[in-house]
N, C-alpha and C positions, 0 to 999 in steps of 0.2 A: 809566347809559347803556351799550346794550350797542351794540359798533363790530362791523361784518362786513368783516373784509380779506378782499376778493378779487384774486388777480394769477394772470399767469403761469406764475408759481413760487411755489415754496413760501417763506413769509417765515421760514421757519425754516435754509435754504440761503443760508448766510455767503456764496456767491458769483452770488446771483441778484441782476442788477442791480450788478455790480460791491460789493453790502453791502448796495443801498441796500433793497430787500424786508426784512432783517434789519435795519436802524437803526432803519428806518420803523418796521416792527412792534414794536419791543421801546421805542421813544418814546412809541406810545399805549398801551402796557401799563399806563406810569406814570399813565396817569389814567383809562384805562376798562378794561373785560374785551372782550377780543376773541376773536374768529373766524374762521377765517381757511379759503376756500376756494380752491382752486386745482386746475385740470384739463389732463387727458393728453388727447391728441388721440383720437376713435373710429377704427376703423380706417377707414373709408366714407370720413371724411375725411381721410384721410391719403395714402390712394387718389387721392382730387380731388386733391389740390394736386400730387402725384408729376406725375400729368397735366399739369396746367397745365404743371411744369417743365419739363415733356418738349418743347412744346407751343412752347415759349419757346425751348430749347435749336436747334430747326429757324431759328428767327427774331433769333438771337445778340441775345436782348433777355434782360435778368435778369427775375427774380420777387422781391419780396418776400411771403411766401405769408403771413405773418400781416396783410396788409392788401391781402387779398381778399375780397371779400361772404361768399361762400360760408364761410369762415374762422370771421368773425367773427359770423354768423348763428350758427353750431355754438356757439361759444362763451358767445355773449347767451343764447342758449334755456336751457343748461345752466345759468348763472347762474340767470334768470330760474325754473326751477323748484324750482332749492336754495331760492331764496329766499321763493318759495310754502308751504314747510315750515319753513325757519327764519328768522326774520322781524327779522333786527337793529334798534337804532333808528336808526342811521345807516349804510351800505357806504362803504369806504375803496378806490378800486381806484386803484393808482398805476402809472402807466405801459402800463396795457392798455386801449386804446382799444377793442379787439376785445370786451370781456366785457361793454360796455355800450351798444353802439351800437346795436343792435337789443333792448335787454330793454325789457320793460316791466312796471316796478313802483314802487309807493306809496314803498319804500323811500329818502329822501333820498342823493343820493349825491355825495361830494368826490372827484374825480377830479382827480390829481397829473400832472404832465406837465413832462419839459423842454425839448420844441420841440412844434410845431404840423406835422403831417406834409407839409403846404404847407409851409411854411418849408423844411425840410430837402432837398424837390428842387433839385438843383443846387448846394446845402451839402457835403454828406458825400458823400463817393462811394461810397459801400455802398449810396445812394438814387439812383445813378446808372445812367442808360441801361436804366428801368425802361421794360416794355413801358405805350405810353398806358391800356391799358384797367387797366392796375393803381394807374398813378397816378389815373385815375378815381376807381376805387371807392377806393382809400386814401384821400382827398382825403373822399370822401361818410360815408364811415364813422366818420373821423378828427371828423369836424362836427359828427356825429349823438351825437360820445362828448361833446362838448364842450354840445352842446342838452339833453342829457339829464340832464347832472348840475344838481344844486341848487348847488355851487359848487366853482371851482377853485383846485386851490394849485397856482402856477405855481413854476417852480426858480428863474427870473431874467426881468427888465424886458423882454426880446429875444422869450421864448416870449407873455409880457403882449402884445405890440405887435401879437403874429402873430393872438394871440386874437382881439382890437377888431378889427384892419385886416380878417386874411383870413375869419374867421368870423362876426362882428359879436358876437362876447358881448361883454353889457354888462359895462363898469369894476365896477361894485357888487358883480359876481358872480366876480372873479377878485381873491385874495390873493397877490401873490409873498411868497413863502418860500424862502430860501436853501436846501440840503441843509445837512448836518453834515460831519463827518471819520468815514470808517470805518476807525474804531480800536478795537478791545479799550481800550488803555492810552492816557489820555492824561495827560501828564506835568503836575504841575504849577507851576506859574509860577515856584515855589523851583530844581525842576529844571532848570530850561533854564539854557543855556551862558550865562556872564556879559560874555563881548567875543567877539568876530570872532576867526577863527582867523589864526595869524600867513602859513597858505596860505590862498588860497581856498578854499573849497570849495563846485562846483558841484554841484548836482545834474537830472537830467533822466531825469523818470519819467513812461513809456508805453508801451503797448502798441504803438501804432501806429506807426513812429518815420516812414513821410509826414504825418500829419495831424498829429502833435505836433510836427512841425518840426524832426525830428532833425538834418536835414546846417545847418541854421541855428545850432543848440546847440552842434552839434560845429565848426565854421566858428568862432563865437564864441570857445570855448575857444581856436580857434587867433590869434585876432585879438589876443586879450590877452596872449598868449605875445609876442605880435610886441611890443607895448606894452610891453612887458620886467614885465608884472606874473606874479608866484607864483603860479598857478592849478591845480586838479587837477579831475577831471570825475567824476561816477559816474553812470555810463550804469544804469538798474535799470526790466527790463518787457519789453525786448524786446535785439537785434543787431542793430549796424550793421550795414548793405547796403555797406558800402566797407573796407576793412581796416583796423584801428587799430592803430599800433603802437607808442603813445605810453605810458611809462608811468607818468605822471601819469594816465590815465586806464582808469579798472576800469568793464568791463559787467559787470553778474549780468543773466545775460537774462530770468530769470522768479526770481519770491517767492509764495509763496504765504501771505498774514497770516494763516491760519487753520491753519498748523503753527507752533507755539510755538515751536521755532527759530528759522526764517526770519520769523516777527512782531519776534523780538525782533533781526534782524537789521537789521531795514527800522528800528527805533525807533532801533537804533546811527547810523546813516546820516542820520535825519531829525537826533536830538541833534548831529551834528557837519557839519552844513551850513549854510554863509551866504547864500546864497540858490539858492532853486527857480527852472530856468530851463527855460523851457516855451512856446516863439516856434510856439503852435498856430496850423495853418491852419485849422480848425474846431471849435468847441465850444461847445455845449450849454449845460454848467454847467459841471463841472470838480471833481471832489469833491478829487483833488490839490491846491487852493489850499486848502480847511479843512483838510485834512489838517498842511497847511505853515502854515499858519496857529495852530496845536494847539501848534506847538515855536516861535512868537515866528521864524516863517523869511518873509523877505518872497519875493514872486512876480514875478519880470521874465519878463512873457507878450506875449500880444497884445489888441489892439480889437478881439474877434471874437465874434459869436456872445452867449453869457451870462456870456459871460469879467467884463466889468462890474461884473456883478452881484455878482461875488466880489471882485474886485481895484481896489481904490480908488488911484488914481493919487496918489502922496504918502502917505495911510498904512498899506497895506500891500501892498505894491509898486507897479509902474507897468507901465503897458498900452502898447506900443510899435504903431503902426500897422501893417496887415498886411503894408504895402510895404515895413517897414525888414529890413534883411538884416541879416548878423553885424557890421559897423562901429559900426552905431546901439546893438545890445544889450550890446555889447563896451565902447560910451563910457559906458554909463547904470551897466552895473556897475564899470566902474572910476571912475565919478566919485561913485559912492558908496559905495564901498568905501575908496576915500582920505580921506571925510570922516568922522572919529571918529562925533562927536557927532548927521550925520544918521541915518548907519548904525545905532546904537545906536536912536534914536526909532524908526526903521524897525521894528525886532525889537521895542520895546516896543508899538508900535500895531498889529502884526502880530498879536498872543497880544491884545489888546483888544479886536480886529476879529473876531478866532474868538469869544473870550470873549461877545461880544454878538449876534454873528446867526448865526457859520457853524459853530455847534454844533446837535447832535441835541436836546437839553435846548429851545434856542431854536423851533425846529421843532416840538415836541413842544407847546410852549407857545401856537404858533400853530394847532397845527388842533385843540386843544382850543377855541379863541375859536369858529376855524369852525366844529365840530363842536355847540356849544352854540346859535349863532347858525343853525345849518338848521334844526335842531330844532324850535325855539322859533318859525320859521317855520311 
């Protein structure tokens, strides 16, 4: 069976999609031959959207330019003719609603997704205080990517929900599928550290430090201090907005895992943490939990979003409600940091919990089922 990946970017760009373009492509490597297309914008169109932005800029309303008609017409057609000359037996497009919303062709197609673009208004703020007529056509476009495909792998139960409720595809036609960890190196099970460190050690990794819940993290660490426990923080992805002057706690504001250095610095960091503290205000999925997941590290996050779907409350970590502030995250890690024996089950059903669904290998193995199952349609 030959696969056609079409995205955005290129799946061979370790940073398209935060890894996920590279994990994705190089998991159906292991059981098909793939192809993998992907397009720069024409200039005509690039022209158009300038406009729009301009257009928007008068009317202090944002643009998201890649889910506007016009956009995502350019990009279906261009799809749609590649694929009149090279003829896969299945198209794999993940994450670009844009490339299939208006094609039309015989070719079956699994399109990946980890929200529903309905969903996300009023979610994320980057989808926020869009002009209506963009949320429109996003809205129409985003539906038509969803009608079009022959089946979907969704990231988590949250984008599922959005699917049935706000689009009506039917259950039979949509797989949740966890993501993996994007990692080069993942340690194995002989590797990981054998007890909890005699400090804490937290860790709190994002880009975003409002949407991940930074002054919550860093609040936290302070609240345990108060508790008279031994705690240390490592801030890694971005800089606190407030001055830190504590020094039990180290920012590195950016890593890049695709310089051998700094990979192997983030792997030092992941080996000597007791747990991943991550009190998001929104998310998706969250490739951070398999990531933490990969070193046996549990996740004290939140009920948010796709968070769920990764983070199982008792075996490897626990989902705090969106309302709880630094008190409640502050009592969960120190009442389970005091107990030996939960603590330890935690870390051993954490590397179980990866080991079984929130790996690439597990993914890989899922949209082969799909992939054989359109077909055979």
């Amino acid at each position: 069976m030959k696969i056609g990946f079409a995205g955005r970017w290129s799946p061979l760009d370790k940073t398209a999609w935060s890894g996920t373009y590279f994990f994705a492509y190089q998991a159906i490597k292991k059981n098909f031959d793939v192809q993998y297309f992907h397009y720069k914008w024409s200039w005509y169109v690039r022209e158009q959207l300038i406009l729009h932005k301009q257009i928007q800029k008068l009317q202090n309303r944002k643009i998201a330019v890649e889910f506007l008609r016009g956009y995502a017409k350019w990009f279906s057609k261009e799809l749609e003719k590649e694929l009149h000359q090279v003829k896969p037996d299945v198209l794999f497009v993940p994450g670009a609603p844009q490339l299939i919303a208006y094609c039309k062709t015989t070719v079956p197609i699994i399109y990946m997704a980890d929200a529903t673009f309905q969903q996300l208004q009023g979610y994320y703020d980057s989808f926020g205080n869009l002009a209506a007529y963009n949320i429109q056509q996003g809205i129409e476009l985003d539906q038509k990517a969803f009608d079009n495909a022959a089946h979907c792998m969704l990231a988590s139960d949250w984008a599922r929900q959005s699917a049935i409720d706000d689009y009506h595809i039917p259950e039979n036609k949509i797989t949740v599928q966890p993501l993996g960890a994007n990692l080069d190196i993942i340690p194995s099970v002989s590797e990981l550290k054998k007890e909890k460190n005699k400090i804490c050690q937290l860790l709190f990794l994002g880009v975003d430090w409002e949407r991940k819940g930074g002054q919550i993290a860093l609040d936290t660490f302070y609240a345990l201090k108060k508790k008279g426990m031994q705690v240390q923080l490592t801030i890694v992805g971005c800089t606190p907005p407030v001055p830190v002057y504590e020094n039990d706690i180290t920012v590195i504001p950016f890593i890049n895992k695709n310089i051998k250095k700094e990979a192997t610095l983030l792997y030092n960091i992941f080996q000597q943490t007791d747990f991943l503290l991550l009190p998001t205000r929104a998310e998706c999925a969250g490739l951070v939990f398999c990531e933490a997941g990969a070193f046996g590290i549990p996740s004290i996050t939140t009920d948010t979003g796709g968070v769920n779907t990764y983070v199982q409350n008792g075996i490897n970590g626990f989902t705090l409600p969106l309302s709880s502030g630094a008190e409640a995250y502050a009592d969960k890690i120190l009442d389970l940091y005091t107990n030996d024996d939960a603590y330890r089950q935690l870390c051993i059903n954490s590397r179980k919990k990866y080991d079984a669904t929130l790996n690439w290998d597990a993914w890989g193995d899922s949209f082969r089922q799909v992939a054989e199952r359109v077909l055979n349609k």
